[in-house]
C-alpha positions in Angstrom: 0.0 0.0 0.0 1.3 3.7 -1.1 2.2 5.8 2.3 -0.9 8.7 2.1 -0.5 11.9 0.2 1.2 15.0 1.9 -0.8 18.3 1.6 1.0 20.9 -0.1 0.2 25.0 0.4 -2.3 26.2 -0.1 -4.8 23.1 1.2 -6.8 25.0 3.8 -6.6 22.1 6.1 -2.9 23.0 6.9 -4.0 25.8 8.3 -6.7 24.4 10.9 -5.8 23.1 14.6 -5.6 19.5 15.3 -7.9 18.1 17.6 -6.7 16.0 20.8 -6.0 12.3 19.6 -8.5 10.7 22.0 -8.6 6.9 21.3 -5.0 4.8 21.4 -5.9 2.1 19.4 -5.4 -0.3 16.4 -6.5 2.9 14.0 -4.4 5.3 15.8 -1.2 2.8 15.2 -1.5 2.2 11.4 -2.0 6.2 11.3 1.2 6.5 12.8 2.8 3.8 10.6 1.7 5.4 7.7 2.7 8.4 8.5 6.0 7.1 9.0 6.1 6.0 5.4 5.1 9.1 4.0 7.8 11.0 6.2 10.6 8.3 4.5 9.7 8.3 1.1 9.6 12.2 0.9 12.9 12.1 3.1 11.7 13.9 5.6 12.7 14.5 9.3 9.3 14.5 10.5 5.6 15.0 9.7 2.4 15.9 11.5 -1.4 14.3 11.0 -2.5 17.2 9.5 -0.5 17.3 6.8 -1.7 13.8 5.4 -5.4 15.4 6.3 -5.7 14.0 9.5 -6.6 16.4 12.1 -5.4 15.3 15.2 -2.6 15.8 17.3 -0.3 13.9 16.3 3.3 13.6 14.6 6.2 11.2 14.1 9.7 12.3 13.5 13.1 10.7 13.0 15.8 13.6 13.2 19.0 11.3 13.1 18.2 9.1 10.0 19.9 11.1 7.6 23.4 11.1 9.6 22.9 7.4 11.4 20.5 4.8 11.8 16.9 5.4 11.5 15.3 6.3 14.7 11.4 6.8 14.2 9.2 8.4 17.3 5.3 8.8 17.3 3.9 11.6 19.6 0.5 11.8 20.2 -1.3 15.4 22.2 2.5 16.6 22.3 2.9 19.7 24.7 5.8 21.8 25.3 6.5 22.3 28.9 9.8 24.9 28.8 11.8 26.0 26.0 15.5 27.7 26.7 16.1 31.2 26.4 19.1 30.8 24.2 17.9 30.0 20.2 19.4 28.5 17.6 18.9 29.3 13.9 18.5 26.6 11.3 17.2 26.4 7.8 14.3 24.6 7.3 12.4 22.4 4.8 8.7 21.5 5.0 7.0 18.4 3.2 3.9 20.7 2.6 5.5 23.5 1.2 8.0 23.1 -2.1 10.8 25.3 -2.7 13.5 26.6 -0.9 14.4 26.0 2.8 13.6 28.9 4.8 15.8 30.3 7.9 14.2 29.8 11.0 14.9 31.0 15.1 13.8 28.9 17.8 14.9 28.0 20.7 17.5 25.4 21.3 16.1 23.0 23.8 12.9 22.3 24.8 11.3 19.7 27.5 8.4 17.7 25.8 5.3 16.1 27.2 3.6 13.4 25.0 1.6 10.1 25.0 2.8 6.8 23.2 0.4 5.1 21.0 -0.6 2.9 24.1 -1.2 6.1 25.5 1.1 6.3 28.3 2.6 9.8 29.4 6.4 10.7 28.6 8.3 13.6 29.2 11.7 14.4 28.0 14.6 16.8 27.3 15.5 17.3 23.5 18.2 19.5 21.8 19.8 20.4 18.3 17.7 19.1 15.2 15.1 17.3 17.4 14.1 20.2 19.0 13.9 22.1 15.8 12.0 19.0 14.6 9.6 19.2 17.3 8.7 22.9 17.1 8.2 22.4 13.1 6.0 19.5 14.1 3.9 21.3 17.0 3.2 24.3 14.3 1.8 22.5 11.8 -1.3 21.0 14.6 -1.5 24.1 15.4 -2.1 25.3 11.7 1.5 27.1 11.7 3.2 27.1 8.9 7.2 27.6 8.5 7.0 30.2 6.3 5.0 32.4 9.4 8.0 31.9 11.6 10.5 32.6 8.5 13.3 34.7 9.7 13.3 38.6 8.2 15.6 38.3 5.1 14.2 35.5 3.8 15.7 32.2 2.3 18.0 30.5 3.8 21.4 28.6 2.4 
């Protein structure tokens, strides 16, 4: 079976906030699984429900695949508890929008609260692309899109 279709710009169901998961079951597993699929075959670092037109709060993401051995995580009703003061600026892609990367500030470590798709609560610490990762991720349930949090002076490398 295909992995699902990624929404590109300007579906207006990118733009909408994703709804809390609510059920952990067999439905909200092959979900995840597919989205997983999608994610590798557009070689991407991570991708949220919404963009496959599923409006719930959930992404997967696997920051490290590119430079080692894949890693794929599935967070469901993800919530930020505390981000750093000191940022970091990266360039970033988006599976939903084509084109150039675009240079984005955010900050450089964040403390994340999620469920697993058995939906038991996790928390933990993330840094460097993962937290950048994350951030994307979180944006895009909440109908944000990369280009909103683009840097001033545009494109970057």
């Amino acid at each position: 079976m295909p992995p699902p279709a990624i929404l590109r710009v300007p579906d207006p169901r990118l733009r909408l906030r994703a709804r809390p998961v609510g059920a952990f079951d067999a439905d909200l597993a092959r979900l995840a699984r597919a989205m997983l699929g999608a994610m590798y075959a557009a070689h991407g670092r991570g991708l949220a429900a919404p963009q496959i037109g599923a409006g719930l709060r959930l992404f997967v993401m696997d920051a490290r695949w590119k430079d080692g051995p894949p890693d794929p995580r599935v967070f469901a009703d993800p919530e930020i508890l505390w981000t750093s003061p000191e940022t970091a600026t990266r360039s970033e892609g988006c599976l939903s929008i084509p084109g150039p990367p675009v240079s984005v500030t955010r900050p450089a470590r964040l403390r994340l609260a999620w469920r697993t798709l058995a939906g038991e609560p996790r928390t933990a610490p993330f840094d460097g692309w993962e937290a950048a990762c994350i951030q994307h991720e979180i944006d895009h349930l909440d109908g944000i899109l990369v280009t909103d949090r683009a840097d001033q002076g545009g494109q970057g490398a």
